[in-house]
C-alpha positions as CSV (number, residue, x, y, z in Angstrom):
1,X,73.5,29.8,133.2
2,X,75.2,26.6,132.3
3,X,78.9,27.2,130.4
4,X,77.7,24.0,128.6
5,X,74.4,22.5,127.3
6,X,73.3,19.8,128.8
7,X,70.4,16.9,128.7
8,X,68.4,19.4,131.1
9,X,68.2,22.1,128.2
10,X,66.5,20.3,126.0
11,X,63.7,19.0,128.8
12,X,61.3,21.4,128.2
13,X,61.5,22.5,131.5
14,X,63.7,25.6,133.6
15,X,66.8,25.5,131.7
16,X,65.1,24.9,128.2
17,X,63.2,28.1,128.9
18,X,66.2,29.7,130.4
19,X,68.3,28.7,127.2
20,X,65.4,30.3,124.7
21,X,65.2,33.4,126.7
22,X,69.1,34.0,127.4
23,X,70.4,32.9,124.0
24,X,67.6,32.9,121.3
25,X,64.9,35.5,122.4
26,X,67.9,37.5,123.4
27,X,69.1,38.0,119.4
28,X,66.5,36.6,117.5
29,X,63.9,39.2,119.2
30,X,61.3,41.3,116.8
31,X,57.4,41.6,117.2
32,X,56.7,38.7,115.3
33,X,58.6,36.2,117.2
34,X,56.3,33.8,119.3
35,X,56.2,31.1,122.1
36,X,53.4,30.3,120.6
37,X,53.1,27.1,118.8
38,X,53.0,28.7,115.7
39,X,53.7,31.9,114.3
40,X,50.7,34.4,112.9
41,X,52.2,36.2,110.2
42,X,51.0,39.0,107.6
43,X,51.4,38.8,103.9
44,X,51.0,40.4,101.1
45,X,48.9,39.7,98.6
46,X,50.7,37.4,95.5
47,X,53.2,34.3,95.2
48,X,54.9,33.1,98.1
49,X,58.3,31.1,98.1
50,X,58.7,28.2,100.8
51,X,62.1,26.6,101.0
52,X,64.0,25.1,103.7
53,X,67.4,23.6,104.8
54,X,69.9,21.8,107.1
55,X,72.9,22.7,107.9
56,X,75.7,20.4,109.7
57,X,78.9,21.7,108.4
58,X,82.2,20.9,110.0
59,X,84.0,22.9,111.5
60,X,81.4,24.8,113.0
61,X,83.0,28.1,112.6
62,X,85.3,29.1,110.1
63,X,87.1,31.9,108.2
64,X,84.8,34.2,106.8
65,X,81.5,33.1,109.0
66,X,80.1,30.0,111.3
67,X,77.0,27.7,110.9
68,X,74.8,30.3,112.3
69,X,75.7,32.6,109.3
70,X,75.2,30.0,107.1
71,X,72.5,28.8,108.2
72,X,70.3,32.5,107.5
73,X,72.3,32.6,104.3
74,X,71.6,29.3,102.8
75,X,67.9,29.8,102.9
76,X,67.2,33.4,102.3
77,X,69.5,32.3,98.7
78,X,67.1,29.8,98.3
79,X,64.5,31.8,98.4
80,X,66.3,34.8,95.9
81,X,66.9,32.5,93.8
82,X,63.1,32.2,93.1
83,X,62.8,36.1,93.0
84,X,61.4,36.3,96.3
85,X,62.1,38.5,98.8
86,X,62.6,36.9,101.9
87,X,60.3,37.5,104.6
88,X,60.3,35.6,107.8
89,X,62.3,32.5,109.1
90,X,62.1,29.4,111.4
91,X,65.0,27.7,112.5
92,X,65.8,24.3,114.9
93,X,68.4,23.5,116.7
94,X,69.4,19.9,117.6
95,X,72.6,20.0,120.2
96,X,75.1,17.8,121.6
97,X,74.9,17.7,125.4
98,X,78.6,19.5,126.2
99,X,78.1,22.3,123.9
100,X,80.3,25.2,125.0
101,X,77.3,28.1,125.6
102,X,79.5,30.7,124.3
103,X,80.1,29.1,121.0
104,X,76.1,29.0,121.0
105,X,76.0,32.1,121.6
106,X,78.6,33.8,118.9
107,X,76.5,31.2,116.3
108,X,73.0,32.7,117.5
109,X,75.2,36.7,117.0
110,X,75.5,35.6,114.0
111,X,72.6,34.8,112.5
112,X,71.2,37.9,114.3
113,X,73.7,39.8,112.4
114,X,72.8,38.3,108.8
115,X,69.0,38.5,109.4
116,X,69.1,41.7,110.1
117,X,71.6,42.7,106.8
118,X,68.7,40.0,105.0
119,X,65.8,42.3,105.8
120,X,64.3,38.4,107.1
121,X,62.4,38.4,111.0
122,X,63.1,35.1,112.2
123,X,59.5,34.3,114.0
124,X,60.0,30.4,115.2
125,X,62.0,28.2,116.3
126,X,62.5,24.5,118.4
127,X,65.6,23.5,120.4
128,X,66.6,19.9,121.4
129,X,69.4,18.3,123.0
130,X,71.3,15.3,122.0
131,X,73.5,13.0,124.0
132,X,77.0,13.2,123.9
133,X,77.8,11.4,120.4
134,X,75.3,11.6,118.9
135,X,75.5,15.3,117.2
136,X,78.5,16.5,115.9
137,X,78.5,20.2,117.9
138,X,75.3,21.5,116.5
139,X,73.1,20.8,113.7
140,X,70.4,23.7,112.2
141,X,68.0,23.7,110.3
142,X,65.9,26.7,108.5
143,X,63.2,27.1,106.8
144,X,61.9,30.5,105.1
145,X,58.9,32.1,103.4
146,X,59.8,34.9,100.7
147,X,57.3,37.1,98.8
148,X,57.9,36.3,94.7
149,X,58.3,39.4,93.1
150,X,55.7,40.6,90.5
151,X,56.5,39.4,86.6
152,X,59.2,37.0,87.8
153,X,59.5,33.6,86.7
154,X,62.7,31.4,87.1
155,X,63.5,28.0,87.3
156,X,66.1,25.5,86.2
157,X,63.9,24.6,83.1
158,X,63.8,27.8,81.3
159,X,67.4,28.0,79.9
160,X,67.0,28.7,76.7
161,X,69.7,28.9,73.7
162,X,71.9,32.6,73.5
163,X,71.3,33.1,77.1
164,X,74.8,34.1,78.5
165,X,76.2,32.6,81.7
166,X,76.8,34.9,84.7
167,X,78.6,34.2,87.6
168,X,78.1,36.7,90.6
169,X,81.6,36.8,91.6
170,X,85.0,34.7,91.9
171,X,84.0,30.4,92.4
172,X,85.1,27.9,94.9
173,X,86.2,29.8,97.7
174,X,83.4,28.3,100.4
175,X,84.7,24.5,99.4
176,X,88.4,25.6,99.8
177,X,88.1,27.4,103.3
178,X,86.4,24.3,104.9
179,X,88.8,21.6,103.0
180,X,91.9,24.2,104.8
181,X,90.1,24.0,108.1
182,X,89.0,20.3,108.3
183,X,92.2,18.5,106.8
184,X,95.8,19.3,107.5
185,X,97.6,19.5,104.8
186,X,100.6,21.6,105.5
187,X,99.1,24.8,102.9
188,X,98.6,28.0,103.9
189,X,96.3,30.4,102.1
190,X,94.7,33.5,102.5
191,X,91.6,32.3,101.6
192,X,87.6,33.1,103.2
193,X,84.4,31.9,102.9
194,X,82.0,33.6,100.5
195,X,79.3,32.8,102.1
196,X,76.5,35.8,101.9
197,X,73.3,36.9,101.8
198,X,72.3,37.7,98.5
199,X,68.6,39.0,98.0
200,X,70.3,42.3,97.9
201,X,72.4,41.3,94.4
202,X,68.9,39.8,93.1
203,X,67.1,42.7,93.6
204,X,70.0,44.5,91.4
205,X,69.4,42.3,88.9
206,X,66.0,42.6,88.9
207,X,66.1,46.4,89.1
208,X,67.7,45.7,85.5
209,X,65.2,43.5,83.7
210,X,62.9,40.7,85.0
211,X,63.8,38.7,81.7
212,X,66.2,36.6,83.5
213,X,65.6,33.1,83.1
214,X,67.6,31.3,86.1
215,X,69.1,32.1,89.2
216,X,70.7,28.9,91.0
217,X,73.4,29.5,94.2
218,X,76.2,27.4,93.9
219,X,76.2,25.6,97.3
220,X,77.1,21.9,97.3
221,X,78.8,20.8,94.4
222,X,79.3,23.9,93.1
223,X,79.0,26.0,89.7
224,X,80.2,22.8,87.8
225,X,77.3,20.5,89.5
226,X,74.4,23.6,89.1
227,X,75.5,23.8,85.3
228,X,74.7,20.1,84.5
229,X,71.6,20.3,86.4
230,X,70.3,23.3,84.7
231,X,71.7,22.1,81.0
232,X,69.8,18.3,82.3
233,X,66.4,20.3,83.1
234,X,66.8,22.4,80.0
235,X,67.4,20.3,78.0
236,X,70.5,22.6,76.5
237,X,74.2,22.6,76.1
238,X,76.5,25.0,77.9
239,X,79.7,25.9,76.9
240,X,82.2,28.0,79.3
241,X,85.0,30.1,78.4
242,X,87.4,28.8,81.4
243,X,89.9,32.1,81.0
244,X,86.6,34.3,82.0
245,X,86.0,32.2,85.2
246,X,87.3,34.3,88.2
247,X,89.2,32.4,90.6
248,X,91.1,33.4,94.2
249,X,94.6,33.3,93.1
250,X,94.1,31.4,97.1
251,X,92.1,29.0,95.9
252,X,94.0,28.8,92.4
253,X,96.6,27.5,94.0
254,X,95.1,25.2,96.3
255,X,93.5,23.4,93.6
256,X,96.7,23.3,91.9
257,X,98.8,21.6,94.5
258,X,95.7,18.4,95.1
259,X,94.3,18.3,91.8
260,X,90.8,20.3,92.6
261,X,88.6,21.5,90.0
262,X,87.1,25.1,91.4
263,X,84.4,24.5,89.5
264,X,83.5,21.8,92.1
265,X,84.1,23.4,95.3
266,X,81.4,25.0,97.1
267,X,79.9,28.4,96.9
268,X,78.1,30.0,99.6
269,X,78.0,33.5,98.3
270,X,77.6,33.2,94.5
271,X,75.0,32.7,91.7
272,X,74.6,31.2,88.5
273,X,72.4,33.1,86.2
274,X,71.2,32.8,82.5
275,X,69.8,35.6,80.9
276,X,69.2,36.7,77.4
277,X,72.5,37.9,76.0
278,X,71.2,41.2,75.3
279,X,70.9,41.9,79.3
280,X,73.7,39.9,80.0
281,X,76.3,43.4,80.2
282,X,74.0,45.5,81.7
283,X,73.3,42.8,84.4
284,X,77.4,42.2,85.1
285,X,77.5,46.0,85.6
286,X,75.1,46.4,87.6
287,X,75.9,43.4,90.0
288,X,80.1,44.7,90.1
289,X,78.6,47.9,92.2
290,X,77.1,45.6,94.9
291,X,79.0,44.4,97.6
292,X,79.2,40.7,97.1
293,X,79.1,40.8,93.4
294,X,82.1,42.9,92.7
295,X,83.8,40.1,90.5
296,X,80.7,39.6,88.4
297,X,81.4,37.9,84.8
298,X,79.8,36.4,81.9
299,X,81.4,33.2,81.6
300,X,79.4,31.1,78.6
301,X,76.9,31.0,76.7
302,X,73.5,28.2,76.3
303,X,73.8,26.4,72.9
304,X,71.4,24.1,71.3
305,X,74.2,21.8,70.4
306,X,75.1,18.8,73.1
307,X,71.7,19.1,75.5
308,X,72.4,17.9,78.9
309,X,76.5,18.6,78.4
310,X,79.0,21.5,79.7
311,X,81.7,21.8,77.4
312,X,85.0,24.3,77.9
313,X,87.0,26.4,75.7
314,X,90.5,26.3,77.3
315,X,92.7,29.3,77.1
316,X,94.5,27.8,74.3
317,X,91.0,27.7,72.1
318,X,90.8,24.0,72.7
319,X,87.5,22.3,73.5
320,X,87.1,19.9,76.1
321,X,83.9,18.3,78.0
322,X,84.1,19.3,81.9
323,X,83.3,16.1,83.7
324,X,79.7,15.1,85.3
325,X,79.7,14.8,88.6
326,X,79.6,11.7,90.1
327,X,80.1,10.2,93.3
328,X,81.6,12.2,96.5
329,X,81.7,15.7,96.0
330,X,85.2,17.0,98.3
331,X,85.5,18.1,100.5
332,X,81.8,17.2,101.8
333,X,79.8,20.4,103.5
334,X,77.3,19.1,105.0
């Protein structure tokens, strides 16, 4: 095979067969995968979650995971998020003609890897070719079908006042890594992507109490960006305690030295959860024993005063309105 993709891959013909076969089939394999035009899949019987997402980040790999691990954990998030368990995948490549073959092929490891760690069977797929140009390496989209587990219910509309504010673990670290890797700025830091699967910390949760009113990862724009759009759909106020927010002593500093606020930097590994704050300590303890989730914390609490706002107590006890976002999020994932 090619050390390269080129135009002839993406053809339909002997090399777009040979590419499916040698690269795709050859990790992606289960009994539900089909070249088929569509995949025939089993369900059970009870809400299904449908989500799905593209994926163009830059650089293409970096510490702590590549696209192709992004990619599987971006939408099987999604997907807990809604209490669903995930169940079965597509995914479609578009890629620039020059490609390296083995970088294709560590991406396609990848999301092998996290599937399989996800419990998800990826089942479908579609592969094109872009000239040179016009693709910046490879772009991915997924799409995912989870099964929504029985007496759950969330959504960003349901926070409702004396709910606490969880955090899954330490924020930012996803937006740092790629800033570090894109832009050279002369700063070295021991810092990694976060980025996860996380049906497994959802399923702790839920193993708790199903009174939990929203789960939201905090992808682009991070925890700052989900709390306005949840205290916006609510209809609530929010207020943080900012010394109970864990942050990477890494990523601390980072922000420090270009005036970042971790809050806005990307996650790819954490959630933002209200529930009521009766559950609230029993659901931090329970997420600390999972393996993403060790830095769990309870960060704020929904109020009734200031709806649509996110206010923060500093640790000096003063009170001070964390900005909206607006404009161009940095760095820019995707």
């Amino acid at each position: 095979m090619n050390e390269t993709v080129t135009l002839a891959h993406g053809a339909g013909g002997k090399q777009t067969a040979e590419l499916i076969d040698k690269v795709f089939k050859e990790h992606f394999a289960n009994p539900d995968l089909t070249s088929d035009d569509a995949a025939v899949l089993s369900v059970e019987a009870g809400k299904l979650a449908f989500t799905t997402d593209g994926f163009i980040v830059s650089p293409a790999e970096f510490p702590g995971g590549n696209i192709g691990k992004l990619s599987i954990c971006g939408t099987v998030n999604d997907l807990a998020c809604m209490g669903a368990k995930p169940l079965y995948l597509s995914c479609a490549f578009v890629i620039e003609e020059g490609f390296p073959m083995e970088k294709l092929e560590k991406i396609a490891a990848a999301m092998e890897a996290t599937a399989k760690e996800a419990g998800v069977k990826i089942v479908a797929g579609d592969t094109k070719v872009a000239g040179k140009g016009q693709v910046d390496g490879v772009f991915i989209t997924t799409t995912g079908i989870g099964l929504v587990q029985e007496d759950v219910e969330t959504s960003g509309k349901k926070a409702q006042p004396g709910d606490a504010v969880i955090v899954s673990g330490d924020v930012g670290r996803h937006g740092c890594t790629i800033l570090l890797e894109r832009e050279d700025f002369g700063i070295e830091a021991d810092v990694t992507s976060d980025c996860a699967p996380l049906w497994g910390a959802v399923e702790d949760m839920l193993s708790v109490t199903k009174d939990i009113h929203v789960i939201r990862d905090a992808t682009r724009g991070g925890v700052g960006t989900v709390l306005y759009e949840i205290a916006g759909q609510s209809q609530v106020g929010i207020r943080l305690h900012a010394e109970d927010i864990p942050v990477q002593d890494g990523v601390k500093g980072v922000c420090g030295m270009l005036g970042l606020e971790p809050l806005y930097l990307a996650c790819e590994g954490r959630l933002v959860i209200f529930a009521p704050k009766e559950q609230a300590e029993a659901i931090v303890e329970k997420l600390r024993q999972g393996k993403y989730t060790k830095d769990a914390a309870i960060i704020g609490e929904v109020t009734e005063e200031m709806p649509g706002r996110v206010v923060m107590t500093t640790e000096i006890g003063a009170e001070t309105l964390l900005p909206e976002p607006r404009g161009e999020l940095l760095p820019r994932i995707c």
